[in-house]
Structures are given as structure tokens and as C-alpha cells.
N, C-alpha and C positions, 0 to 999 in steps of 0.2 A: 589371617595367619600367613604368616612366609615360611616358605622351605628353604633350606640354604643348601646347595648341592655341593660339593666339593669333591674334587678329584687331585689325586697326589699320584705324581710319578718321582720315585725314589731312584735315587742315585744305584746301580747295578749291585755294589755289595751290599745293599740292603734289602734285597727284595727274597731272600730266604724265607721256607716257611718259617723258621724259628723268629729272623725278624719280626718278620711281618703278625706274628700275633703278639709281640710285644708292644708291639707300637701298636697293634690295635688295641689293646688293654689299658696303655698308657692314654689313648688318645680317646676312651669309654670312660677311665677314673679323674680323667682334669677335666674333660669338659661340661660331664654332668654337674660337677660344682659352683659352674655359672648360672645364678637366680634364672636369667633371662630364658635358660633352656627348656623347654616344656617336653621336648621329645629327642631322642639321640638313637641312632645306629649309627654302625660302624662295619662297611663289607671289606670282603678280598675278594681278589678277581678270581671268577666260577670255571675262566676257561682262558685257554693260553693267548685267544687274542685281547683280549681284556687285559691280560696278565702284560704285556708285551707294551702297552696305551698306559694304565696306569694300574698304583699297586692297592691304595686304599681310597676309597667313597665314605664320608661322613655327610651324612642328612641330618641337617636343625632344623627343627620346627620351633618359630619363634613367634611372640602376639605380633609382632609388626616393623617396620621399617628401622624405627627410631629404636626398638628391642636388638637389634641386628648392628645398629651403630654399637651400642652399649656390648653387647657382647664385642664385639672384636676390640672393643677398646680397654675390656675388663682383666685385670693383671694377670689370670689365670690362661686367659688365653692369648695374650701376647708371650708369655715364657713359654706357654707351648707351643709355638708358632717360631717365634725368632730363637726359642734357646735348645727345645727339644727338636722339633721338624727341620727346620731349616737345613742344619748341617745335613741332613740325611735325604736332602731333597733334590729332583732334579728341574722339576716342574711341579706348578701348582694353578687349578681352574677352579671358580667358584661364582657360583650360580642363586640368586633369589628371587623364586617366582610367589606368585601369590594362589595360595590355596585356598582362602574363601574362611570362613569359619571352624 
């Protein structure tokens, strides 16, 4: 199994709370409609240095490597990447480690 970590840092007028649970709702309702997803959260930062680094964490839990290709390349989540997030982005990190079974 691979975790996919992902850290978003949003451009200054987006990081509102009102934003910010839109886009985490928006970024909970497109993603779990990729097959490949087995698991999904979605955080906000807990504390203002966190809030400061970045504004949302999304964790995939995927069967594997080649499931991690297919997701990022699956139409669902290319719109929400280049057509939803992007504009609203300042930065973006992502991460896939392997969790084992």
C-alpha cells in the first residue's frame, strides 16, 4: 500500500476559514471518485504555525505504485489539480511512502 502525502500552500486570499472548507469539500467530493482511491482525508492546519507552511494535507491510500500513476493521470484528478487548485495555489509537496499492507 502507498500513502500519498500532499501539502498545499494557497495563495494569501484563499486561506480563509470559509475558503478553506470549500476547497476541502470540493477536494473530499472529486477525489473519492477515483476507483484507484482506497482511503481519503482531508486536514486544515490545527495551529498557526502550520497555518503559516501550508493550508491543506490530503492523504491517499493507494494498492501501489503503478495505482498512484493511474490516479494522477485519471481526468478527475487532473481538473482538480490544473483547473480547480492550481489558480488558488501557491505551492504544492507530495509525498509516497510505502505502508506495507
Amino acid at each position: 500500500m502507498i500513502e500519498r502525502v500532499v501539502l498545499v500552500k494557497l495563495r494569501p486570499e484563499y486561506r480563509g476559514a470559509e475558503d478553506l472548507a470549500k476547497i476541502a469539500d470540493q477536494t473530499r467530493q472529486v477525489l473519492a471518485t477515483i476507483p484507484e482511491v482506497k482511503a481519503l482525508r482531508v486536514g486544515l492546519p490545527a495551529t498557526p504555525r502550520t497555518e503559516g507552511a501550508y493550508q491543506i494535507l490530503i492523504e491517499v491510500r493507494l494498492d501501489d505504485l503503478e495505482a498512484v500513476e493511474r490516479y494522477r493521470a485519471h481526468p478527475a484528478h487532473r481538473a482538480y489539480v490544473d483547473v480547480f487548485l492550481r489558480p488558488m495555489m501557491e505551492g504544492i509537496r507530495a509525498y509516497d511512502f510505502d505502508v506495507g499492507a
